[in-house]
Structures are given as C-alpha cells and as structure tokens.
C-alpha positions in Angstrom: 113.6 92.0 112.4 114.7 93.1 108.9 118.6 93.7 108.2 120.3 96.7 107.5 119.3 98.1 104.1 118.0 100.6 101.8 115.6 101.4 99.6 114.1 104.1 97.5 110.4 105.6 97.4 108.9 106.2 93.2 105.5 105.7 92.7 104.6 103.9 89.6 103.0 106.2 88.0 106.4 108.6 88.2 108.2 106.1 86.3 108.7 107.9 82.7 106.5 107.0 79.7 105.3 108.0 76.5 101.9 107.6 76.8 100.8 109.6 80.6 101.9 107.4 83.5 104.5 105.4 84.0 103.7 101.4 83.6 104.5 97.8 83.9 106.7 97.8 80.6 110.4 98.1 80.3 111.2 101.2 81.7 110.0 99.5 85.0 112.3 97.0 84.7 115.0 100.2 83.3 114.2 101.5 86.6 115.0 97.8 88.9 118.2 97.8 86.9 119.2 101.3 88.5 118.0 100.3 92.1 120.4 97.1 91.3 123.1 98.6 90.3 122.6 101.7 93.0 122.9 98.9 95.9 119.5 99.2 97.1 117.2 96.4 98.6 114.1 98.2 98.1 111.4 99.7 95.7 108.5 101.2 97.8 105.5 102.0 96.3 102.6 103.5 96.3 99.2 102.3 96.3 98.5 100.5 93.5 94.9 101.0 93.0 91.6 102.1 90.8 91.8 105.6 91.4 88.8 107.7 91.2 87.9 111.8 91.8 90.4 113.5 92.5 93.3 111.0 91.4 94.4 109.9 95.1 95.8 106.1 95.1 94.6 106.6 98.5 90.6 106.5 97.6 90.5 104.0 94.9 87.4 102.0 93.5 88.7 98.7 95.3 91.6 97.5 98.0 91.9 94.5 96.0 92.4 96.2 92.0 95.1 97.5 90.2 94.9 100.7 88.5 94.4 99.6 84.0 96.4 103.1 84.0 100.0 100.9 84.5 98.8 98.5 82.1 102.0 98.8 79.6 100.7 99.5 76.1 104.1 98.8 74.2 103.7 95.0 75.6 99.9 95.3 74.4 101.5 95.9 70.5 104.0 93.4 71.1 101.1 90.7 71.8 99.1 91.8 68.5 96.4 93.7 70.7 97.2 96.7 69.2 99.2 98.8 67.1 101.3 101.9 67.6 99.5 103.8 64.8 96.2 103.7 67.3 98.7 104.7 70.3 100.1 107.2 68.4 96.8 109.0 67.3 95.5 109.8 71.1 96.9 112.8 73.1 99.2 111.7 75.8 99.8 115.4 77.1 103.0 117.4 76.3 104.3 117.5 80.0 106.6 114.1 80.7 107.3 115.7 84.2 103.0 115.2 84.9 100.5 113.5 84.4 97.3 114.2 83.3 94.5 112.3 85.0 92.1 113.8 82.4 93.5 113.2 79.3 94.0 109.3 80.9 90.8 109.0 81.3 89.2 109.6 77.9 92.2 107.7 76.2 93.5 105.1 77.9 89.4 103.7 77.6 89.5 103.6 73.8 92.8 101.7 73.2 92.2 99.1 76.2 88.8 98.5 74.9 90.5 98.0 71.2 92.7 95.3 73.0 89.8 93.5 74.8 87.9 93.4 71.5 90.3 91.5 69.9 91.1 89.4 72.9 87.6 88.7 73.7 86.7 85.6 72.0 90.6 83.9 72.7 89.7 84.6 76.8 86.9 81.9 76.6 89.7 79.2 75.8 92.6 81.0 77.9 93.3 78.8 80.7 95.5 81.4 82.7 92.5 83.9 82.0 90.3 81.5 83.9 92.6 80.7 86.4 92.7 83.9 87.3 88.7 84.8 87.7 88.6 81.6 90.1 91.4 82.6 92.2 90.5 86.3 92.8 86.7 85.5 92.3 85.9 86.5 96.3 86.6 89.9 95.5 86.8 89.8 91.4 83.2 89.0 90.7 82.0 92.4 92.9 84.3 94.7 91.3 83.6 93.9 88.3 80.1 94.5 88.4 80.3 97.4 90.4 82.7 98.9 87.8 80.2 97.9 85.1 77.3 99.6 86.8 79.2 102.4 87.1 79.8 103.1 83.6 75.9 101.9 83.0 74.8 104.8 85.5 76.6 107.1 84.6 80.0 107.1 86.7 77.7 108.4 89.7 78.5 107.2 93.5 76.4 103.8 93.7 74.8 105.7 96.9 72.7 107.0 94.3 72.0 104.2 92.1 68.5 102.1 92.1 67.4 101.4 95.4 67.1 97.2 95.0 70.6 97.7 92.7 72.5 99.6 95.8 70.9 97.1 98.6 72.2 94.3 96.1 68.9 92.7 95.8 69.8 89.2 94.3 67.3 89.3 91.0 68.3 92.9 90.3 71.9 91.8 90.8 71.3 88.4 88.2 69.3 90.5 85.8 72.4 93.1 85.5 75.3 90.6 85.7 73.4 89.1 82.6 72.3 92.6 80.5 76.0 93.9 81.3 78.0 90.5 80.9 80.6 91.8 78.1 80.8 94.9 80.3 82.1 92.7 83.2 84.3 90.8 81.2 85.7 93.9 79.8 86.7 94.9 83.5 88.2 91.4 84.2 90.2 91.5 81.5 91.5 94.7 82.4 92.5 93.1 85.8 94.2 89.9 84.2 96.5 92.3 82.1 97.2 94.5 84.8 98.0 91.7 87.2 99.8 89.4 84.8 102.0 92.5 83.9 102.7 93.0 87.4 103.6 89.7 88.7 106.3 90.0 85.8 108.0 93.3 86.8 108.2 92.2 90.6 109.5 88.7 89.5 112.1 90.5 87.4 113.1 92.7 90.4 113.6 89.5 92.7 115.4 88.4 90.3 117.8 91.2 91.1 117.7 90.9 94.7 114.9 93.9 95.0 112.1 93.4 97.1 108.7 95.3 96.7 107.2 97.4 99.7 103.9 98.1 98.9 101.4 100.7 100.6 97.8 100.3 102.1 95.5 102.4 103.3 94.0 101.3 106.5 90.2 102.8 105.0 88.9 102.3 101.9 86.6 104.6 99.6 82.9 105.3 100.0 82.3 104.5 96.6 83.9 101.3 96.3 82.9 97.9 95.8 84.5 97.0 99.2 81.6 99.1 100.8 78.8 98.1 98.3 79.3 94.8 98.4 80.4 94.0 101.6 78.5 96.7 103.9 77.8 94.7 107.0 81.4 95.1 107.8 81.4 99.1 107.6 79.2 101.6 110.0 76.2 101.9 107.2 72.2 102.3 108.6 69.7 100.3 107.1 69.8 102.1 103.7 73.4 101.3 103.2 74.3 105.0 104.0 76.9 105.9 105.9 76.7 106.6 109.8 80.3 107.6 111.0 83.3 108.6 108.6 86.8 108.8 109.3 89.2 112.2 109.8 91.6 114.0 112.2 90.7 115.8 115.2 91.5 119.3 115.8 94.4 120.6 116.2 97.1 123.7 115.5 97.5 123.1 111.8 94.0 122.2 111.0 91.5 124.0 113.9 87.9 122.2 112.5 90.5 118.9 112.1 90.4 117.0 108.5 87.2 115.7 107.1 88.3 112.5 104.9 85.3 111.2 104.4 86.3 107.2 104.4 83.5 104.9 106.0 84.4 103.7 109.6 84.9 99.9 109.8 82.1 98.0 111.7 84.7 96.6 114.3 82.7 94.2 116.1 81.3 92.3 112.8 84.5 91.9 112.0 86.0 90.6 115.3 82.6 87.9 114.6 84.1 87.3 111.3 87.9 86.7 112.7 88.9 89.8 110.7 88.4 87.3 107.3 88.0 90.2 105.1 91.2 91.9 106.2 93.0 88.7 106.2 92.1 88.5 102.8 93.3 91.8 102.1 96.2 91.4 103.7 97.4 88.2 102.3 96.6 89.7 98.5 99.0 92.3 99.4 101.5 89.7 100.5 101.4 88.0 97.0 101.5 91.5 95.1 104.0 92.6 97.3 107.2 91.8 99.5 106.3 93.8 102.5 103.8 95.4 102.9 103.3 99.2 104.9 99.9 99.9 106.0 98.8 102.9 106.7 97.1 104.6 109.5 98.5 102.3 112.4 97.2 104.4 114.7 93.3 103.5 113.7 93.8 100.3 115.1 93.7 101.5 118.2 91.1 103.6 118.3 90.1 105.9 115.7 88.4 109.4 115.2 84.4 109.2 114.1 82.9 111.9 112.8 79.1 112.0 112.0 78.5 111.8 108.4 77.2 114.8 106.9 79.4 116.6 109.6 80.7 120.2 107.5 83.8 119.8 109.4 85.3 117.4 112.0 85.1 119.1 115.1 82.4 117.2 116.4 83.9 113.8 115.8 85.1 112.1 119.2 87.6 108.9 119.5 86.2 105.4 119.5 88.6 102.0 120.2 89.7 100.1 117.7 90.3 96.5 117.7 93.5 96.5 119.0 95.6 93.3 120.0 92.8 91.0 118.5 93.2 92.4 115.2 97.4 92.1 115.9 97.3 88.6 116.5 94.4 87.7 114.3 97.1 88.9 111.2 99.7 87.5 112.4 98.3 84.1 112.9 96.7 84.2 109.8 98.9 85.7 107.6 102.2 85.8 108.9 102.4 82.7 110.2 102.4 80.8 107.1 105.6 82.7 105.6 108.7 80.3 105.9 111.3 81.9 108.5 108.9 85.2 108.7 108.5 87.1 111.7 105.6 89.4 112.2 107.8 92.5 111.5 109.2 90.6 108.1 106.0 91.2 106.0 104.3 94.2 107.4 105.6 98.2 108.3 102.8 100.2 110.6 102.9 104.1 109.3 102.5 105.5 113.0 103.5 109.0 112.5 101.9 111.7 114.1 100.8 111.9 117.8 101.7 108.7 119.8 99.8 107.9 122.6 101.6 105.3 125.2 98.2 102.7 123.7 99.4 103.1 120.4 103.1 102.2 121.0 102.2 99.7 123.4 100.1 98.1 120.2 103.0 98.7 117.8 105.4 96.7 120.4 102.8 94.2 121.1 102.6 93.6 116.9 106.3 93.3 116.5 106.4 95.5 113.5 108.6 98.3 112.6 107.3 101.9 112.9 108.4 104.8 110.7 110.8 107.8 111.5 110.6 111.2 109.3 113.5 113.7 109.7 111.6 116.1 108.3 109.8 116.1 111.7 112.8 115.5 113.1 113.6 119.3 113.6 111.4 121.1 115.3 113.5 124.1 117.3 110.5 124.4 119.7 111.0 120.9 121.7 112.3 117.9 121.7 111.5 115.3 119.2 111.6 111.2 118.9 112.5 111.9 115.0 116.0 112.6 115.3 118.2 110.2 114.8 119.8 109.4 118.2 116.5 108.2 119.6 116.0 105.7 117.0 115.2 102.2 118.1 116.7 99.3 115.4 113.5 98.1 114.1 111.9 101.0 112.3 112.3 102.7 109.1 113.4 105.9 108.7 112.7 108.1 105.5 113.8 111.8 104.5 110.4 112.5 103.7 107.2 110.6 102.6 105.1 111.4 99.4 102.7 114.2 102.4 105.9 115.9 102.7 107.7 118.1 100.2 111.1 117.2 98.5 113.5 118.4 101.0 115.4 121.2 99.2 111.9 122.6 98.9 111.7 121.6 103.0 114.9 124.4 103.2 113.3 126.9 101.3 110.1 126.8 103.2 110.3 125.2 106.8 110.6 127.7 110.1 114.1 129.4 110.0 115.0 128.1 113.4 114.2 124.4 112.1 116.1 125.1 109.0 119.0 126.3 111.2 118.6 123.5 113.6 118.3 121.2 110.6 121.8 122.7 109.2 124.1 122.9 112.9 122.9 119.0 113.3 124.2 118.2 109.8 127.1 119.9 109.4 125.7 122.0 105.9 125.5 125.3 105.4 123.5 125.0 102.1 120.3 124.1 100.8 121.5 121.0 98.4 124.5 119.8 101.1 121.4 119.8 103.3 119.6 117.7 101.0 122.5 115.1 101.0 123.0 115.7 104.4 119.4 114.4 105.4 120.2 111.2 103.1 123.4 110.1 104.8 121.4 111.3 108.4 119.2 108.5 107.2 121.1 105.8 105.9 123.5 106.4 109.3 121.1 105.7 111.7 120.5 102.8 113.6 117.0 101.9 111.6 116.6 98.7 109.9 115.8 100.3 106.6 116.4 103.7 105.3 113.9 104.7 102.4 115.2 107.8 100.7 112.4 109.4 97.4 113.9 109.5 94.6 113.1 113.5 94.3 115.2 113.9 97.1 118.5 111.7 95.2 117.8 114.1 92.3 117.9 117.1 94.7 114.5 118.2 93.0 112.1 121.4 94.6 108.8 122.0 95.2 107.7 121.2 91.7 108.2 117.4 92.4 106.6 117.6 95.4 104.2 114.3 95.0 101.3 115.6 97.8 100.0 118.3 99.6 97.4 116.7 102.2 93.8 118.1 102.7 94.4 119.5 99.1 92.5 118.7 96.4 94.1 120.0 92.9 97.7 119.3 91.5 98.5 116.1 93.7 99.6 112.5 92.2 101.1 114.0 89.1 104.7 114.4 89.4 106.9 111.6 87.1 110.7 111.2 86.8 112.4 112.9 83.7 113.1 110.4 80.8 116.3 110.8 80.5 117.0 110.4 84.3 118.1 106.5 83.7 120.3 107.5 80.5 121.9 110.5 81.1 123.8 110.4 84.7 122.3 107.6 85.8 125.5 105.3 86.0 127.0 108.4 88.2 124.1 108.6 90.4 124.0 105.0 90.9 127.5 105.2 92.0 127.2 107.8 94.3 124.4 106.3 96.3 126.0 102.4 96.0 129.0 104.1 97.5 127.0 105.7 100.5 124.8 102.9 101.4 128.3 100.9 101.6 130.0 103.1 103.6 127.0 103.0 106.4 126.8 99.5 106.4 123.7 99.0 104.1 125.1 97.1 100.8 
C-alpha cells in the first residue's frame, strides 16, 4: 500500500526550454524545486522513449531507450562538447507553448553528432562509457544497430529492409555491425548522455523527497528493435511479418473499434521463457523510475487480436492473456528483491475503461493499485465507479490523464447534463471553481495518491490539451510557459501545499 500523497502529471518534453522540448537540464531540476516546495510526493511522467512517426511516446523505437530529444544541450556546452554559437545558429521554432517534432528532427542530429565527434576518441578510455555498454548490452547492442540500419536504409520500417538483414542472418548482421561501427557508437553515445543525464535529475529529485512514476506501454512498436530482434516472442509468421495486431473492439464511440497496429505478444513463448524479457523490462523501469504505471492492464488478461492487414478492427475477437502467471512471475522476480516493497509499492495497472469481473479479479490478485478518472466520473446517464464515494484506498485517482482534455476545456465541451451533474456534486457554479473543484474532489478522496496535470493547476483550455486518441496530427506538443516557475510560482506553490495539507496529503 502506498501512503496518502500527491503528485503532479508534466511530461518531459512540456518542461520549458530554449531549444524545442523540454530536457534533463536545470529547468528540470527548476521544476523538482516547485513540486518540493508545492508539497507534492510525486512527478509522473510520461514515456520516456525513442519516438518515431507521428511523435507518440507511446510507439517508440525501443521499450528500453530514452528519447536524445531530453538530452540537455546547455550541460553539453558546459562539458566542452559544444558551444552556444552552434546552438544558437539552428531553428528552435518560435512557439515555447509547442513543440515541433520537425524542426527536432533535422536539428537536434547536427549538434549531437558535433558532440559525439569530439567525444568520440575520449569514449574508448571512458570507463563509465563502458560500464554502461556492458550493463545495458542485452538490449543496447540491438538498438543500436537497428537505429544504425535505419539511418543506412533510409529511415524505412525494417519490414522492408534486405531479406537476410530483417531475418537477422548472423554474417549479414557481422558484416553491418562492422561497415556501420561509428554509426553504432554514435547511437550508444547518445544513450550514455541521455541516461547519465537522467539518473542525475531523478537523484536530485530524491534528494527532495520526490519520487518518479514513470509510464509503460504494455505493447511496443512494429518497427522497433524489440520486435526485430527479438521476434519469437511476438505473433510474427515465418517471414517475420506480423500475424495479429493489437486495438479496441467496437463500440459506441468508435463503431469499426480502434486499429493500433502494435504486434500481439506471443504469450506462450514467453510463459517458456518465465516472462525473462518483460522482467527485464520491468526491472529497467524500476532503476529509471520509482514506480512504475503500466499501461493497458487490461491486456493481461486477455486482449483484442485483430488480423493484420485488417482496414479496421471489427473483425478482431478476444484472446486470454497470461494472467496470474505473468502477476506472480513480476512480482517474484521484480518486486521481490525491493527492501520493504510490496507488489503495489513499485507498479500502478492503468485499468480504465470496461472492467470485466476477470480483470478486477487479476488486479486484486496482483495487489496493485488501479486508477480512478473523475472525468468519467460524471456520466448523468448511470451510475459510475469513478466518483469518489466508491473509491477503494489503494488506487490513484487523477482529474484527467494526458487522453483526456484539461478540464476547463472538459466544462466547455462535455454533455450539459454531465457538466451539471459535475457542478451540483461540487458545489461550483463556474467553469474555473469547477476546475478547482475537481482538484480538491481528488485530493479528498480516500485514494492512496491523487495525481493532478499540471494544465489543470494552471486552469489551462483546450489548447494544452496533451492528446486526442485515435488522432494522428497536433498531439505530444504542448509545453509549460517559461515563465510559469518565475512569475507566480511561489503563489501557486502555496496554494496547492496548502490544499494537499488540509486533506491529509503533506
């Protein structure tokens, strides 16, 4: 069981910054200092990964990577791997309330490529550089080359790369890893900086008494070095394409159901395997992170496969999961080596949505907390285990999540009889006392942990509105004025130390 506290959803990449995206540099820590000072427990995140098309940290390059994109360049100057002239000269984009994926991705390449040339021959001799390629190696070694082969085919899915490179024939895989050796370095590097900034920024937060929730998807990307090099554990034929892929059913907001895309997991190999791979997963996650919330819950139950090359996902049908063996599998091998830890002290099941009594049965049977969402909590049409009263201790309970919209936009554009339910159960009569309203609704409740986005503290609308799902244009981009943690952020930091004291969270 965790103890009563709080915390605060930001993504990374909505930290403010000069140069796109927010980083692992200083205003980070800017940011830790505010959470401190605001009374929180918590930062949640989310996923910290490679991103790829379409800019979701959801579908990244690899479960294991971090994204080079929060590599902090300022530190880089600091170091003498750059300068600022050579930051200075690339286009950023003018918008410090967005970021643009596009202009990252042509610019960010030429300065971190600068800072690996002149780092390149000193990496040879750099003990923590090698310590690093040995520790991570079971999953470093793959990435890297995949992320080199990438870039030497063009950026292209590896399903349509050379036939002996994409069945990872051994001599075509020796004769690359030699012809594309700086390449791979390049990447690893890329990894140590991003990594080694990292385990700074969440050291500096413990060091405050904040611990990091981090965020995993349950599925990983098609075209990721998860799947390329490790296919036998995902539902691929003989030509390492894929069979099954994962969505939604069905149903009254989505009538051909949602089409992700994601390759199924090949369940029984990895029951043979004792679930090493996700073990392995899990317990990187564990060292990145404090906590960490995986998403999906639900999957591990039984999931939804849909035939690949489907044009929609009504002809997918439900298949089981691993269930309890998976459960216990984790928490033996993961869990059970954390001092004091119960199974619900490291890991948070997303199981939102609908529940069926197998699925709840699982999340008791796991011991870890499930999520509440007041958004959902008012629906004027029936009843619904999201509001407050119904709330068991061990779960967490947000506002909204980064699929939802900030709630002031939630007043302006949910059903008028939820808005009006939403507004006699609170007390408001307004669209920002409403917003406040659903914050102390949270941080009241029985849960555990209350989780509150920032966008909701700052009583921001639609424009900060992080993700729309089954959308594929404007999502991700949304970052945190700069001059949120100067100008009013003492008095902010008040006002929410003063509420989570008041309901019994400080």
């Amino acid at each position: 069981m965790f103890a009563r506290t709080s915390g605060v959803l930001l993504a990374v990449s909505s930290l403010p910054s000069p140069y796109g995206i927010g980083s692992f540099g200083k205003t980070a820590k800017d940011w830790i200092d505010f959470l401190e000072q605001a009374g929180q427990k918590y930062w949640q995140l989310l996923p910290l990964g490679v991103t790829s098309w379409g800019d979701s940290p959801y579908m990244s390059f690899s479960a294991f990577a971090i994204n080079p994109y929060y590599i902090d360049l300022d530190i880089l100057c600091e170091q003498g791997a750059l300068e600022k002239r050579e930051i200075a000269a690339l286009d950023w984009g003018r918008r410090p309330d967005a970021t643009d994926y596009a202009l990252l991705y042509r610019n960010r390449e030429a300065v971190l490529s600068r800072a690996f040339s002149r780092a390149r021959h000193a990496l040879e001799t750099s003990a923590d550089f090698t310590c690093f390629c040995e520790r991570t190696s079971f999953w470093l070694k793959d990435f890297c080359l995949f992320m080199a082969l990438k870039k030497l085919y063009g950026d292209v899915s590896w399903l349509e790369w050379e036939r002996d490179v994409r069945l990872r024939d051994p001599a075509a895989l020796e004769r690359h890893e030699k012809d594309l050796a700086e390449t791979v370095q390049y990447y690893a590097f890329l990894q140590f900086l991003a990594f080694t900034q990292w385990k700074d920024i969440k050291s500096y937060a413990n060091s405050k008494n904040i611990s990091i929730i981090g965020d995993m998807p349950i599925y990983v990307a098609i075209d990721s070095a998860d799947v390329w090099a490790n296919g036998d554990l995902f539902q691929l034929d003989e030509d390492r394409m894929p069979v099954r892929v994962a969505g939604c059913p069905p149903d009254a907001f989505a009538p051909k159901g949602q089409l992700w895309g994601n390759p199924l997991y090949n369940w029984e190999k990895a029951a043979e395997t004792g679930f090493a791979w996700w073990i392995s997963r899990i317990k990187e996650s564990r060292a990145l992170y404090d906590v960490v919330r995986i998403d999906h819950f639900r999957g591990f139950e039984s999931y939804y496969s849909i035939p690949y090359g489907a044009p929609d996902a009504s002809s997918g049908e439900w298949a089981p999961g691993p269930g309890l063996a998976f459960v216990n599998a984790v928490n033996g091998g993961v869990i059970k080596g954390v001092v004091g830890a119960s199974p619900g002290a490291a890991i948070i099941a997303e199981d939102l949505g609908y529940r069926t009594p197998e699925v709840s049965a699982l999340l008791a049977a796991s011991g870890y907390p499930g999520m509440k969402v007041l958004q959902f909590a008012f629906d004027s049409r029936e009843n619904s285990d999201y509001m407050p009263y119904t709330y068991p201790r061990n779960c967490v309970v947000y506002t909204g999540t980064h699929d939802n919209t900030t709630t002031l936009d939630w007043f302006a554009s949910a059903r008028r009889e939820d808005v009006e339910l939403a507004k006699d159960y609170l007390g408001v009569d307004n669209p920002v006392d409403g917003v406040w309203g659903f914050i102390r609704a949270a941080l009241s409740s029985v849960a555990d942990i209350a989780v509150i986005p920032m966008q909701d503290y700052l009583c921001l609308g639609a424009e900060a509105r992080m993700n729309t799902p089954s959308t594929l244009d404007g999502n991700w981009r949304w970052r945190m004025s700069p001059d949120t943690l100067d100008c009013g952020a003492a008095a902010l930091a008040k006002k929410i130390r003063r509420l989570v004291e008041v309901n019994g969270r400080l």
